[in-house]
N, C-alpha and C positions, 0 to 999 in steps of 0.2 A: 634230132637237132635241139639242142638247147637255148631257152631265152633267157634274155639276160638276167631275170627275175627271181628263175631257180639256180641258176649258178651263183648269184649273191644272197641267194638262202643258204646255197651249200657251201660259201666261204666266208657268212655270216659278215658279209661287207656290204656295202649302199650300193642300189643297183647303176645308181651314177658312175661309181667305179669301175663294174665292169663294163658297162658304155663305153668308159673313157679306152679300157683297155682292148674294147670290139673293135674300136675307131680307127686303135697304132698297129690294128691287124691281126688282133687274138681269134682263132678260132672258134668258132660257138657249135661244131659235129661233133665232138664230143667232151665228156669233163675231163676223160686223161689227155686229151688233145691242147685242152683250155689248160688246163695244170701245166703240161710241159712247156707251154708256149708261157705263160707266164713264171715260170721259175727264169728260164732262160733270155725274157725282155723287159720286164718289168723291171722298174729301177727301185732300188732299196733306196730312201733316202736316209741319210745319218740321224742318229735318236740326238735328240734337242733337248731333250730332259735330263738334266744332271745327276737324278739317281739314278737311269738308265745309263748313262755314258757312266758312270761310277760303278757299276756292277760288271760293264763289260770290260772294264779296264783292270777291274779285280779277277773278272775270269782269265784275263790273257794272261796275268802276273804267275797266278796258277800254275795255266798251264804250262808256263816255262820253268815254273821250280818242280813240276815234277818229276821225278826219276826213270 
């Protein structure tokens, strides 16, 4: 069983974090239990940073001109 201590070691995030994400019903038996359950619930929120949204909006450009 993992606490939430070492899994925000090994995703090098604030143990607040994963708190938050124990609470909406992440598993903490194991870290590939905890990974899958967070790729799959966890909500991406949109980047707010103009060079970030400017870089992503260059990769899409990209990817649609290429062959």
């Amino acid at each position: 069983m993992l606490t939430v201590t070492e899994l925000a070691r090994a995703w090098r995030v604030s143990h607040q974090y994963v708190s938050k994400l124990a609470r909406k019903g992440m598993p903490l038996d194991s870290l590939e239990a905890a990974v899958e359950w967070r790729e799959s619930h966890a909500a991406s929120k949109a980047p707010t940073n103009p060079t970030r949204i400017a870089r992503i909006f260059d990769e899409e450009q990209d990817s649609t001109q290429d062959p």
